[in-house]
C-alpha positions as CSV (number, residue, x, y, z in Angstrom):
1,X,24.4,10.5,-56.3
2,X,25.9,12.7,-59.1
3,X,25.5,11.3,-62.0
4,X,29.0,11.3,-64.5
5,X,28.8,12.5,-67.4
6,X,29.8,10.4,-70.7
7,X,33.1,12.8,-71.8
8,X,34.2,12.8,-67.7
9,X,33.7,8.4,-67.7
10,X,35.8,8.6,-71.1
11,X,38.4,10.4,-69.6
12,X,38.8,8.5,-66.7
13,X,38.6,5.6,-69.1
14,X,41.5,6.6,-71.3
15,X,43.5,8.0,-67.7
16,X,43.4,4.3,-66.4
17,X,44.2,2.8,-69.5
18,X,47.3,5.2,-69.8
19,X,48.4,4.3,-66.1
20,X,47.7,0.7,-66.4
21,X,49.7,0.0,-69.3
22,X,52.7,1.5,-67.9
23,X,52.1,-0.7,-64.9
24,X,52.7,-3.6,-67.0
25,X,55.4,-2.7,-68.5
26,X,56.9,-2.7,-65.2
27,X,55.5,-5.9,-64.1
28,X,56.2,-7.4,-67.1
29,X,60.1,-6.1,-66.9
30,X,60.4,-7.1,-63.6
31,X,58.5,-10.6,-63.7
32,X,60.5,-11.3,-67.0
33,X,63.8,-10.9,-65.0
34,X,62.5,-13.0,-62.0
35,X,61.7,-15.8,-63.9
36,X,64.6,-15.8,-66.6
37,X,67.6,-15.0,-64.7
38,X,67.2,-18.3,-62.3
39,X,66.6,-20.0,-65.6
40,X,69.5,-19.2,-67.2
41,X,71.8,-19.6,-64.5
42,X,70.9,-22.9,-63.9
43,X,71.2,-23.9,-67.0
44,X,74.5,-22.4,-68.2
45,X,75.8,-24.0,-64.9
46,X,74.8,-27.6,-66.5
47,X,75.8,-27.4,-69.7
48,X,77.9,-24.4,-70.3
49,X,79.9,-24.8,-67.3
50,X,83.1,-25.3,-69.7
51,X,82.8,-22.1,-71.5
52,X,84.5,-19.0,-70.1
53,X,82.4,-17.7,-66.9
54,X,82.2,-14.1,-68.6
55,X,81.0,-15.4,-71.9
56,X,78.3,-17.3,-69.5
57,X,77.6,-13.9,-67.8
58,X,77.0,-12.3,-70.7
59,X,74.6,-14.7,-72.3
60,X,72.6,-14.9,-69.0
61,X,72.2,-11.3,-69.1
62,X,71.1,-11.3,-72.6
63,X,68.4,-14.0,-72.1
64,X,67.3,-12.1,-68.9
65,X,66.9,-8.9,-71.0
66,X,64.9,-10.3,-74.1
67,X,62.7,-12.0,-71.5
68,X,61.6,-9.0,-69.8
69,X,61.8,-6.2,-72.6
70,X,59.0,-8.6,-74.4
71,X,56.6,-9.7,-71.8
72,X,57.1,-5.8,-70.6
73,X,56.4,-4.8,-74.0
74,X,53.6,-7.3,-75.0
75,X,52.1,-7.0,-71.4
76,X,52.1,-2.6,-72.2
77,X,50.6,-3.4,-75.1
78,X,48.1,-5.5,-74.5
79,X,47.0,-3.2,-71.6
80,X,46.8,0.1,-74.3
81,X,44.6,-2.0,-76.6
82,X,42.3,-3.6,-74.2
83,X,42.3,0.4,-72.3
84,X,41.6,2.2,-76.1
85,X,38.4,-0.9,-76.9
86,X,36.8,0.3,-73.4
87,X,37.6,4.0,-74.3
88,X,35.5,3.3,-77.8
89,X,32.8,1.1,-76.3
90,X,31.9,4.0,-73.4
91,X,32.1,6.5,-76.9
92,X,29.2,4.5,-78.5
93,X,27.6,3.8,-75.0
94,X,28.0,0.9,-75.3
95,X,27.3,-1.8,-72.2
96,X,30.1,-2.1,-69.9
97,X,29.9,-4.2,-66.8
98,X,33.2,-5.1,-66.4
99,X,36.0,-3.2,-64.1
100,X,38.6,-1.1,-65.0
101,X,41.9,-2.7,-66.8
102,X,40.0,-6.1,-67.6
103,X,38.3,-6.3,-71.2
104,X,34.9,-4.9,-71.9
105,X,34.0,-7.5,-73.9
106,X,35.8,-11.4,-74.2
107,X,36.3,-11.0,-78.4
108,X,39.0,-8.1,-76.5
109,X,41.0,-10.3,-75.1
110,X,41.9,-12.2,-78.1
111,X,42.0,-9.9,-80.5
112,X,45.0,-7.5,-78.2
113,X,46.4,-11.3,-77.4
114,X,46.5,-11.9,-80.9
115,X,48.0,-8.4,-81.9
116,X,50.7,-8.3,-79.3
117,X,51.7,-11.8,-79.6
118,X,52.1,-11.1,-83.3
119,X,54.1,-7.5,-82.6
120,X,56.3,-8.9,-79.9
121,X,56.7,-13.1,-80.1
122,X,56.4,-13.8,-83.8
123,X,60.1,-13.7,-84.3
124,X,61.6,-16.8,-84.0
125,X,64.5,-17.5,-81.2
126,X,64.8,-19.7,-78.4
127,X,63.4,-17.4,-75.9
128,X,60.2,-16.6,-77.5
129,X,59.8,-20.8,-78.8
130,X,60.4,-21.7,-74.8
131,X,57.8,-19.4,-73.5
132,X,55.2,-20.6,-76.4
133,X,55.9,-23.7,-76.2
134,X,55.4,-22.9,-72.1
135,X,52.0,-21.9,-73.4
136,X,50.6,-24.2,-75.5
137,X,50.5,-27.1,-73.4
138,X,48.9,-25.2,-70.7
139,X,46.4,-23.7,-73.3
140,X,45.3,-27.0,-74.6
141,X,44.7,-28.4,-70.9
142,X,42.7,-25.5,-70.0
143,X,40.6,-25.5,-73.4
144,X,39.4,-29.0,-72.4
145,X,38.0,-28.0,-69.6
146,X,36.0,-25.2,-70.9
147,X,34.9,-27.7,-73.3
148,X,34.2,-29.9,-70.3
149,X,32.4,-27.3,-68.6
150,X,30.3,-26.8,-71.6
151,X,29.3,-29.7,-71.8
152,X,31.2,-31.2,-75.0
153,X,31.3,-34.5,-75.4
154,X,33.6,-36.9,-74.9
155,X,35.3,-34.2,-72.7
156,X,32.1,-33.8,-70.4
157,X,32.2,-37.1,-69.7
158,X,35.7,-37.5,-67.9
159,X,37.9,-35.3,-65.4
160,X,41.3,-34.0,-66.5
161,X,42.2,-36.2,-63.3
162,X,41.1,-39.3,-64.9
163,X,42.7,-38.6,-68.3
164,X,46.1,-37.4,-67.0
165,X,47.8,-40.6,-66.2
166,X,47.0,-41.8,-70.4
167,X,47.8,-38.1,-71.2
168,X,51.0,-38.4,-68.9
169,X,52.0,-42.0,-70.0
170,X,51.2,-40.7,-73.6
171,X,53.5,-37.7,-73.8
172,X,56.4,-39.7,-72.4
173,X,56.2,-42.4,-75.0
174,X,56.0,-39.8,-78.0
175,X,58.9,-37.6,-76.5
176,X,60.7,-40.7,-75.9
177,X,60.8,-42.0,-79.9
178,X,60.9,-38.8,-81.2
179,X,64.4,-38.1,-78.9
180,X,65.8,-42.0,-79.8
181,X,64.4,-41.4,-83.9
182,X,64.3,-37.5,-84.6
183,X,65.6,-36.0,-81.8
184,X,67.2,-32.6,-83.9
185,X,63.1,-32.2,-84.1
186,X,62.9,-31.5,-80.2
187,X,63.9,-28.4,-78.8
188,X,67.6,-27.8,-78.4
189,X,67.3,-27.3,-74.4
190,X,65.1,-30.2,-74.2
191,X,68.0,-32.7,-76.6
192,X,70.3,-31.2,-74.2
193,X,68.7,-32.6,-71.3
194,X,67.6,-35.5,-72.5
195,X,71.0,-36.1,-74.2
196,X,72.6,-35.9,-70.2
197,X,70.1,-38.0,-68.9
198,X,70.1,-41.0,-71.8
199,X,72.9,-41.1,-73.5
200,X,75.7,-39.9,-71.6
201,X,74.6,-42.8,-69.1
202,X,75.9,-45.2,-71.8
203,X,79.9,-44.5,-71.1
204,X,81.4,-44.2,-67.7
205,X,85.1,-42.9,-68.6
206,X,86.2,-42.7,-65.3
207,X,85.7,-46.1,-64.0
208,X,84.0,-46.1,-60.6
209,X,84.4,-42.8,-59.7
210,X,81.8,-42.3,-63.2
211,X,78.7,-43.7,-60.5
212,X,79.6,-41.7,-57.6
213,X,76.5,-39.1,-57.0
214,X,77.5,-35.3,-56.6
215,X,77.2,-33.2,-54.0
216,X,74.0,-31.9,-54.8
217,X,72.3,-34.9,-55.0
218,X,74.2,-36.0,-52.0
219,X,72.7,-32.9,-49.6
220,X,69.5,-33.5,-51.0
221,X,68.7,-36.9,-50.5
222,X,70.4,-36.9,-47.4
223,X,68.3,-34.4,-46.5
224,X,65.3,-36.0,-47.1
225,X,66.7,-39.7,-45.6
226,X,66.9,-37.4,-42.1
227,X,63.7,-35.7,-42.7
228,X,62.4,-39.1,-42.9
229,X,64.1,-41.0,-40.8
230,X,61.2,-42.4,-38.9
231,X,60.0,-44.1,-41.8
232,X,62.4,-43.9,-44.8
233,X,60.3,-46.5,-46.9
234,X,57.9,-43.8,-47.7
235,X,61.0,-42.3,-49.9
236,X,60.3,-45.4,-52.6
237,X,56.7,-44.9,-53.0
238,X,56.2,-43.3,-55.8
239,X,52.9,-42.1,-55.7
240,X,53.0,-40.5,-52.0
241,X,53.2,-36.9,-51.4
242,X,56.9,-36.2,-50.3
């Protein structure tokens, strides 16, 4: 075989690198606009659904936007620092085992996580706070585990499947008292929500017609009351599959 030489590897190096990031930046536009548009729909159609429908349009499309122009840009740059690392470690010939587009080395990972997140999601607004926030419980989980897998204790000595119903009933309590003591503290979306759910139960303005479900909720349990017709009683157990 023909051996490459160290400038020809670089090149190739810094070519992928080049090609890759702008990959992302696509992925990341496009993936950002999936995910957000839904989002925002959905949720300007339960609790905006007063306001003008254009004003709603507009706002969707704004959210949409700053959810794909920063994941496109944080992905791209992400990409270019990981791609210039690899570029530097073939220059000092350095070991490299890993392929193309992935880090060289894992310190390279958090230190372009740590840069981009800093460039593109330090300013604070409620789409960059919703995706952290997206984050950070999903980070935590997944550090216990390597500290599981490591063998720390007391995380070695327990499975995330025995913790999670105490983690589960845990969260609920604390969300619960913070939203009935300090609930400006919680997230507006999340107040919102909970707001619908909690407190708007407590009045029922329009007499009988208040309890009557919606159509939604209407389709979808009927739905699931004919999908199950055979044995409906499954519907109540809360701890089945549905």
């Amino acid at each position: 075989s023909i051996k490459m030489r160290p400038d020809d590897r670089m090149s190739l190096a810094l070519r992928h690198a080049v090609l890759a990031s702008i990959m992302g930046l696509r992925n990341g536009l496009h993936y950002g606009v999936k995910i957000r548009a839904p989002h925002s729909l959905v949720m300007k159609f339960l609790f905006s659904f007063n306001k003008p429908v254009k004003e709603n349009i507009i706002a969707i499309i704004k959210m949409s936007f700053a959810h794909a122009r920063n994941l496109g840009v944080f992905v791209l740059i992400y990409k270019a620092i990981l791609g210039a690392l690899r570029v530097l470690q073939l220059g000092s010939r350095g070991p490299l085992t890993s392929a193309p587009g992935t880090p060289a080395a894992g310190w390279h990972a958090l230190l372009a996580g740590w840069i981009g997140g800093y460039l593109v999601w330090a300013n604070h607004n409620g789409v960059n706070e919703q995706i952290m926030f997206y984050l950070l419980s999903r980070v935590l989980v997944a550090l216990f585990k390597v500290l599981a897998a490591q063998g720390v204790r007391p995380f070695s000595g327990v499975t995330f499947k025995q913790t999670y119903p105490f983690l589960t009933a845990g969260v609920w309590a604390v969300v619960m008292w913070l939203f009935e003591c300090h609930p400006k503290t919680l997230q507006y979306s999340l107040e919102a929500s909970m707001d619908y759910l909690y407190h708007d139960s407590n009045a029922w303005t329009a007499g009988l017609s208040s309890f009557s479900p919606s159509a939604g909720t209407v389709a979808v349990v009927g739905a699931m009351l004919w999908m199950k017709r055979r044995n409906v009683m499954e519907l109540l157990d809360l701890a089945a599959k549905v």
